[in-house]
PAZALUM-870012 format. One record per residue: residue in three letters; x, y, z of N, C-alpha, C, O in turn. Coordinates in steps of 0.1 Angstrom, whole numbers, plus 5000, padded with zeros to 4 digits. Atoms other than C-alpha are relative to their C-alpha. Layout:
BEGIN
alaXYZXYZXYZXYZ ...
END
This chain:
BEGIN
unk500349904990481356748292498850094995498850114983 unk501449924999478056958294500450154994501450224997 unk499849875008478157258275499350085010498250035012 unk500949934992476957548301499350094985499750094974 unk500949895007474057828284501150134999502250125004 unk499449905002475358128276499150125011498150095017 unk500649904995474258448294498650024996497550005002 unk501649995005471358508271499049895001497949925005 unk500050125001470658178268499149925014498549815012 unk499950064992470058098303499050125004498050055006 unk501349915006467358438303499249984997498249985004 unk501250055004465558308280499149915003497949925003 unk500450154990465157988297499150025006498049975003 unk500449974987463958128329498550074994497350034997 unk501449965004461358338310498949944995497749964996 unk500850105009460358078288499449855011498549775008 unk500150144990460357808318500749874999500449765001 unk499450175004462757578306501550025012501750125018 unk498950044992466057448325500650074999500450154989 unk498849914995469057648339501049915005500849795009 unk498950024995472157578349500450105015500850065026 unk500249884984472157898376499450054996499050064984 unk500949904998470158128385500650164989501750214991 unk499449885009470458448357500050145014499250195023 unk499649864993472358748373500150104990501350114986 unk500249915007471359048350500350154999499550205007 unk499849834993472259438351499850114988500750114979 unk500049885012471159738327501150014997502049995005 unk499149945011473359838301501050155005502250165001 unk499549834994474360238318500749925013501649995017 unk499549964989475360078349501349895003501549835014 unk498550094997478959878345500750094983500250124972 unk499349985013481360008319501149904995501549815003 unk498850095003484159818300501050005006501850105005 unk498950044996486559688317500449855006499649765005 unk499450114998488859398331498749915011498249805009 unk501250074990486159318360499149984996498549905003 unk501449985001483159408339500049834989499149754989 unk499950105007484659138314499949885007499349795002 unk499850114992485258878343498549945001498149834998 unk501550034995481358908355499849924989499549804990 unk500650025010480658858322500149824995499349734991 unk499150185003482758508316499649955011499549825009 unk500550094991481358398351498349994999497649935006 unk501750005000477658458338499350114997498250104991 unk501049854999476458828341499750024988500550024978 unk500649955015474258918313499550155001498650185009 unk500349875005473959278303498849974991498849904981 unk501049925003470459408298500650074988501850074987 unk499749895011470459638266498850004999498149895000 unk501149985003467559798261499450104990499750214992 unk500049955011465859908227498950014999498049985007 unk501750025008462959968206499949964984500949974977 unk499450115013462459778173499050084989498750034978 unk500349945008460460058159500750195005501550225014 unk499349865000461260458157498650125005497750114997 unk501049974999458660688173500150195000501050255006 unk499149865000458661068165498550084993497550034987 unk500849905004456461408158500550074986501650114981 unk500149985013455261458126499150165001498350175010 unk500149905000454661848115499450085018498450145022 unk499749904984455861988154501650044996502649984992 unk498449975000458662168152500750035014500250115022 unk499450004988461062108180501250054998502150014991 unk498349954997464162338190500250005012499450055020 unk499749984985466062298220501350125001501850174992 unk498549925004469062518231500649945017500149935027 unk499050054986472062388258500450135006500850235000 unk499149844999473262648278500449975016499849885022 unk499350084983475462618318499150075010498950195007 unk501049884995472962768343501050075013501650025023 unk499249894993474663058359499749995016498649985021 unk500050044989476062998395499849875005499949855017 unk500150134994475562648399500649914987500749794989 unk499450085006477162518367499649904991500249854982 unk501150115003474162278360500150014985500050134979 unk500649955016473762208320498549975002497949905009 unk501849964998470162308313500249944982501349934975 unk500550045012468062188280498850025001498049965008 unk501349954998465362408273499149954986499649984975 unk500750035016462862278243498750084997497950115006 unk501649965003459962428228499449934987500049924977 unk500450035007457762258210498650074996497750085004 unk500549945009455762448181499049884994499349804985 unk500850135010452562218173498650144994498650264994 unk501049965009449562328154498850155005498250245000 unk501049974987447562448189500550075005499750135013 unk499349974987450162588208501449984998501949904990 unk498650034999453562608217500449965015500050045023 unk499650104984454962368251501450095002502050154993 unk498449984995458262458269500249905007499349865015 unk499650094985460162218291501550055001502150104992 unk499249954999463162318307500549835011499849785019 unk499850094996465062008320502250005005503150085000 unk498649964996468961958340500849824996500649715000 unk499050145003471361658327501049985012501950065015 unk499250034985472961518358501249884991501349854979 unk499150115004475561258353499549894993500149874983 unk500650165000473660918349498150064999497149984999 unk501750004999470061068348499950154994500850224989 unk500449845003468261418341498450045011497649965016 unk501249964988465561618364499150134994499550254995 unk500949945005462761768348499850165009499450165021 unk500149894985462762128366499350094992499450214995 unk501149905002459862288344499849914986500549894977 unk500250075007457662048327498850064986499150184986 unk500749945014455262148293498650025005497950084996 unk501350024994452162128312500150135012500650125023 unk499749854991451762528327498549985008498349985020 unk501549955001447562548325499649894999500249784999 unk501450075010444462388313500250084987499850044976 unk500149975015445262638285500849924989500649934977 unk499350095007447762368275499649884995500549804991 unk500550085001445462128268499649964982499449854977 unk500050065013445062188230501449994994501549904986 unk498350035001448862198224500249865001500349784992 unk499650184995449361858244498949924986499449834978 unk500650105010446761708221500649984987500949874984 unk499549985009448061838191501449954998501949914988 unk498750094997451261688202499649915000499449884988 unk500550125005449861368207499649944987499849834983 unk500650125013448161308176500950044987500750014975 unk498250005012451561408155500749895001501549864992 unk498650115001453161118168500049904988499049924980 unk500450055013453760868140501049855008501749845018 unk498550134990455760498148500049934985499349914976 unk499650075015457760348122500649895000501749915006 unk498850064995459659988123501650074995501950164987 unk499149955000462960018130501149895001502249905007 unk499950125001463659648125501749965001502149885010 unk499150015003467159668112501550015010502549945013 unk498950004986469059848141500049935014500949925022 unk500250114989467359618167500149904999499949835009 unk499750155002468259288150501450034999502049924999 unk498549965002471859458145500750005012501849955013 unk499950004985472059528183500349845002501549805005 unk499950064999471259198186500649895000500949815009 unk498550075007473658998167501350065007501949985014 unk498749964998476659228174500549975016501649925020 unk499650034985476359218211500449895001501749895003 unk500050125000476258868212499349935011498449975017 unk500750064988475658598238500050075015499250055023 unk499949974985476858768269498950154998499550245003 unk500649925000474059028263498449964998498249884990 unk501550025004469959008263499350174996499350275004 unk500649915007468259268238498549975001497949864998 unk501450054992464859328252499450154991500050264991 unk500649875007462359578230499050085015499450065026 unk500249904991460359808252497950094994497950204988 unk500949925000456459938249500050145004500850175013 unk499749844993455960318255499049975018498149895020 unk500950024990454460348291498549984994498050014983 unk501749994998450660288300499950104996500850194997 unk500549885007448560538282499850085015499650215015 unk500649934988447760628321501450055007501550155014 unk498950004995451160588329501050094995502050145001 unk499249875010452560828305499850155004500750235004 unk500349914998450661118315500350015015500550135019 unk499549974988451661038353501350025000501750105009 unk498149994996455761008349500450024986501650024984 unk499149975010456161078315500050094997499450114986 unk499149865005457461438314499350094994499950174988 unk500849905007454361618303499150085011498650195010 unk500749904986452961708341500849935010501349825007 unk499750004985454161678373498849885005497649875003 unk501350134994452561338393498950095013497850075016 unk501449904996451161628415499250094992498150114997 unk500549915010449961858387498849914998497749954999 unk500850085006448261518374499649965007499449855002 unk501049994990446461468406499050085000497850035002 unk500949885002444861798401499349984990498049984990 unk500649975014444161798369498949824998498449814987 unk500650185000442361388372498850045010497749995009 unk501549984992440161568400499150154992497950174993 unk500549885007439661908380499349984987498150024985 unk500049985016439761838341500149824994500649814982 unk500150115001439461458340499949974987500849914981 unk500150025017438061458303500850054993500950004981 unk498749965010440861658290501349865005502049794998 unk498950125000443361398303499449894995500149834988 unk500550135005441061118295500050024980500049924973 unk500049995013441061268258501549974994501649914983 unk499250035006444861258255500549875003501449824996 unk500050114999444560908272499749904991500349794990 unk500050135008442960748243500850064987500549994977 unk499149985009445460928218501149885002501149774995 unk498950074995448260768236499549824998500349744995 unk500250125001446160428234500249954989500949854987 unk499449995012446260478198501449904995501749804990 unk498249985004450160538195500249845004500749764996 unk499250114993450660208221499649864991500249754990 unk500450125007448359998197500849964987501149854983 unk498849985013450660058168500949935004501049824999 unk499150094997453359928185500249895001501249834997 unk500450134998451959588198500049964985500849864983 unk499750085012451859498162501550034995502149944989 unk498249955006455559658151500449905009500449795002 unk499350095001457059458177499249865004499649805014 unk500550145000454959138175501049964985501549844983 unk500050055012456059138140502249994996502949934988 unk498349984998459959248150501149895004500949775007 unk499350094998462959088155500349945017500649825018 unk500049974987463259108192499049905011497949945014 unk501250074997461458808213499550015015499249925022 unk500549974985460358988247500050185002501050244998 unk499949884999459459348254499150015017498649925023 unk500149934990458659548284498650114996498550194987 unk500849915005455359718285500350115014500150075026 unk500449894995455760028300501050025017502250005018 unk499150034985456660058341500150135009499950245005 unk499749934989457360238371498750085009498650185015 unk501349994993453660228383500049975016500249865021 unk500349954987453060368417498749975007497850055007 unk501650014999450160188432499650065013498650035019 unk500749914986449960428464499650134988498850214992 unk500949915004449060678435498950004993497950074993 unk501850025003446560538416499549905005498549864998 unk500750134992445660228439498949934990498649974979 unk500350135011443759918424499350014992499249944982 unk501150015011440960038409500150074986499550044976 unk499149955010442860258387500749884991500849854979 unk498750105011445159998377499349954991499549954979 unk500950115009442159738373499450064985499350014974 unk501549925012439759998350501550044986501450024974 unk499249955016443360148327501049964999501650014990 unk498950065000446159958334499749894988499849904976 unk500250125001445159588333499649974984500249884977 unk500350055014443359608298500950014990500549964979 unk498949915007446059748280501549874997502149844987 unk499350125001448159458292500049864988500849804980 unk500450125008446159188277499850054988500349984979 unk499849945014445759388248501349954989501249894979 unk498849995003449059388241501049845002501849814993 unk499550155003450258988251499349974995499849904986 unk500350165013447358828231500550074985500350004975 unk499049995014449359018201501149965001501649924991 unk498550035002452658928212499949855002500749784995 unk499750144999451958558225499449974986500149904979 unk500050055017450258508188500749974996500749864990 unk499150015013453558588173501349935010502449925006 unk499250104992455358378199500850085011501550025019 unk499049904988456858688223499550025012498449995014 unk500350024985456858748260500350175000500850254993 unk500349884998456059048278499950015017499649925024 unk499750054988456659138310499450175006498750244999 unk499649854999456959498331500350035012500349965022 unk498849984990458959678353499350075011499050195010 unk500649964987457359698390500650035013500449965023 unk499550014988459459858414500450105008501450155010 unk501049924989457160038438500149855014500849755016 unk500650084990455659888467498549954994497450014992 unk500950085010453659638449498249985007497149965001 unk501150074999451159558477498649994999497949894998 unk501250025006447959698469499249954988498049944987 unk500750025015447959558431500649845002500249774993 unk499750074999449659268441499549834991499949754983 unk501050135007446658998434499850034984499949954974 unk500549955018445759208399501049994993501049974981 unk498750055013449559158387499649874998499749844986 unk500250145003448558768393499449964988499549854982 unk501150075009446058788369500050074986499650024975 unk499250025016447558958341500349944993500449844999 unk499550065007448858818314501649994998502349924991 unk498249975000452458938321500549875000500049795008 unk499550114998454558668316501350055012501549955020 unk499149994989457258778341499950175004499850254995 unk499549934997457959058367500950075003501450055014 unk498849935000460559288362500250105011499350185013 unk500249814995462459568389499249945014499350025024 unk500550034989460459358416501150005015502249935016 unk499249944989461859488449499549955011498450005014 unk500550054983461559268486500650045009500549995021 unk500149874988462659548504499450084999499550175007 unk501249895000459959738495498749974996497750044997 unk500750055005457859508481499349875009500349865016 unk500050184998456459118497500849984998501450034989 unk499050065003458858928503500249894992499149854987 unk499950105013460258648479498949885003498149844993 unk501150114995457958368498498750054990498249994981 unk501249944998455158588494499450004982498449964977 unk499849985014455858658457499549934991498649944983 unk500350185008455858318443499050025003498450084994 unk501150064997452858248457499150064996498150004992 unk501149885008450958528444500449984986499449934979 unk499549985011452758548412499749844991499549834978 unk500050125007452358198402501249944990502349944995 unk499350095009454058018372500450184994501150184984 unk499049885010455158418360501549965010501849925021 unk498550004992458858438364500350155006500050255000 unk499649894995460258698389501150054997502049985004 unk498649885003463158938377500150055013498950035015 unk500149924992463559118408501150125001500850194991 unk499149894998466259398415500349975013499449955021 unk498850074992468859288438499250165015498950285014 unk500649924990467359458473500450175003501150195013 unk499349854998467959858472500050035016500850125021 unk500050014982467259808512500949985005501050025017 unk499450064996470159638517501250034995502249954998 unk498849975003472759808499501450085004502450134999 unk498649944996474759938524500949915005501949945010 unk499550114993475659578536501749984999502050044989 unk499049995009479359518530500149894991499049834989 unk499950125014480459248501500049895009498849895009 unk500050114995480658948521498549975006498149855006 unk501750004996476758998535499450014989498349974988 unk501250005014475659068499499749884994498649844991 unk499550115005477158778487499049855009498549755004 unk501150084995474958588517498650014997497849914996 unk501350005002471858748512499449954986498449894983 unk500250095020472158638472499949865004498949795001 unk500150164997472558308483499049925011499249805012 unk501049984991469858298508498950014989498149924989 unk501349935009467458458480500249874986499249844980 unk499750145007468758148456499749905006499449824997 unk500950074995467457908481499249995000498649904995 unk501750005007464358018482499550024995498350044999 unk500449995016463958068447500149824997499149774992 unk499950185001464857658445498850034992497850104994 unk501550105009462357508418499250144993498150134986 unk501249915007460957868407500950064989502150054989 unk499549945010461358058378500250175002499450275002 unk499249884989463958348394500950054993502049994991 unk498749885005466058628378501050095012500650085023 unk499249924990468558838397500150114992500850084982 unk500049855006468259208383501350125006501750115018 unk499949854994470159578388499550054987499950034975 unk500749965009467559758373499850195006499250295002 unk500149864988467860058400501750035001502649964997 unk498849994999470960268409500449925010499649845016 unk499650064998473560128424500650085009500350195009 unk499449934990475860248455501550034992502449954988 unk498849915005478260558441501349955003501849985013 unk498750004997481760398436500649855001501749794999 unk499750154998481260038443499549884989499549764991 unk500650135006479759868412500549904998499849804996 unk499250095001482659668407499949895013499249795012 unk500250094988482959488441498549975002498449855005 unk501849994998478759518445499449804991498949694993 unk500650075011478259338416500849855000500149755001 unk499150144994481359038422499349935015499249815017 unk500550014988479859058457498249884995497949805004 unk501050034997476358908444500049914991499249814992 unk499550085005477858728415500449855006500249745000 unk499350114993479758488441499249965005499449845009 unk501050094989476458408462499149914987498249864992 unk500750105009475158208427500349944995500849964984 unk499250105004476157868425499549984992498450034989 unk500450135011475857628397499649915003500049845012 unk501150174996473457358396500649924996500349804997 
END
């Protein structure tokens, strides 16, 4: 009798382009907990995402204190930081929700903050971190895939990563362009450091970056600070034999053709309720493999409609190289049935 792949096993495959047995059904790490059902998924195929970094990245002479405190009348815990760099001192004041957190006063006040932010920037330092990401990897075992992680795009950092507001960094890209563009090639820096840490790491697939919005910097953006950055970064990792991929899930259609022509080996988070549809996909996308995220459009369907539309979207994946993701939330209350529900629409070859 045929020995089936294992969860991971059957991942790797798909990225690499080799044979399957089914189609890989995949789900972050934060969004199933232990239990009797989460174990079942697991024995019928579901591979838990876990997601890491295989070096350690951190500010060298900034001094950072935060303090917790409940914010009066509404209960909220608050986590206020200041960070004390060479230039200046930042504040951010941020709210911890259940499952996420919401930035509600970010470190970016002025343009007078502009030698601070630098000064933060060029503190950063990156160290491997080799040992707890090949430890991850072993312990979990087969029913898990341990995937390392690039820091965002140097462009992409300064839009969603928690130092301005994506309106603030509108203003400031038509006002003060060369002060962002100065801390843009810091950050280029920091990300080049890494392409060698994890080329050299235990970990054989990372994630550069993600959550690029191409209604806010549309294609020419992408093409001129995105795109090079990419290739940058696979001809270090396909050298050392690793895949790279990243996590797209916007409404893809204005960069659509320019993902084709990256070097990404697969896209992750790819969404056909908001995005081209799966037809459309393939055909642009070529020989990359599609990860997608199970359709956030469609998740008020009940379980017996989820379960067709999976099986529907497994047809016309036939012959391509096709992941099934939850890389996005999920509907409050149901992940158990949700996830059984999309599980049952993926037969065995």
């Amino acid at each position: 009798m045929k020995k089936s792949l294992s969860p991971r096993q059957r991942v790797m495959n798909v990225l690499r382009g080799e044979p399957v047995d089914m189609v890989p059904f995949t789900v972050y790490e934060h969004f199933v907990k232990p239990c009797t059902q989460e174990r079942i998924l697991r024995e019928q195929g579901m591979c838990v995402v876990w997601r890491t970094t295989s070096y350690r990245k951190y500010y060298k002479d900034v001094e950072i204190k935060s303090v917790h405190y409940q914010e009066p009348g509404t209960g909220r815990q608050m986590v206020r930081t200041e960070y004390q760099t060479a230039r200046g001192v930042l504040t951010e004041l941020r709210a911890e929700m259940t499952d996420t957190w919401w930035i509600v006063e970010y470190p970016f006040k002025s343009p007078d903050d502009y030698p601070a932010l630098r000064a933060l920037f060029e503190s950063v330092r990156v160290e491997p971190a080799y040992e707890a990401a090949a430890a991850a990897e072993r312990d979990l075992g087969e029913d898990y895939f341990v995937r390392d992680a690039i820091p965002r795009e140097p462009l992409q950092g300064l839009i969603s990563g928690g130092f301005l507001n994506p309106q603030e960094f509108a203003l400031q890209w038509y006002d003060n362009r060369d002060e962002l563009l100065a801390l843009f090639d810091l950050s280029v820096k920091i990300n080049e450091q890494c392409y060698d840490l994890i080329a050299n790491g235990p970990l054989e697939t990372a994630n550069y970056g993600g959550n690029v919005t191409p209604q806010i910097i549309g294609p020419e953006v992408f093409r001129q600070y995105y795109m090079p950055h990419y290739e940058a970064a696979a001809d270090i990792l396909h050298r050392a034999g690793k895949l790279i991929g990243c996590h797209y899930d916007a409404d893809n259609t204005p960069i659509m053709d320019d993902i084709a022509k990256t070097k990404l080996d697969y896209i992750e988070a790819y969404d056909p309720s908001c995005s081209p549809g799966l037809e459309e996909a393939f055909a642009c996308f070529g020989d990359k493999a599609l990860w997608i995220n199970w359709p956030c459009g469609q998740h008020y369907l009940p379980d017996d409609e989820v379960t067709r539309v999976t099986a529907d979207m497994v047809k016309t994946a036939r012959g391509k190289r096709f992941l099934i993701g939850i890389t996005e939330d999920l509907p409050q209350g149901r992940w158990q049935s949700f996830l059984t529900a999309i599980q049952r629409g993926i037969p065995a070859r």
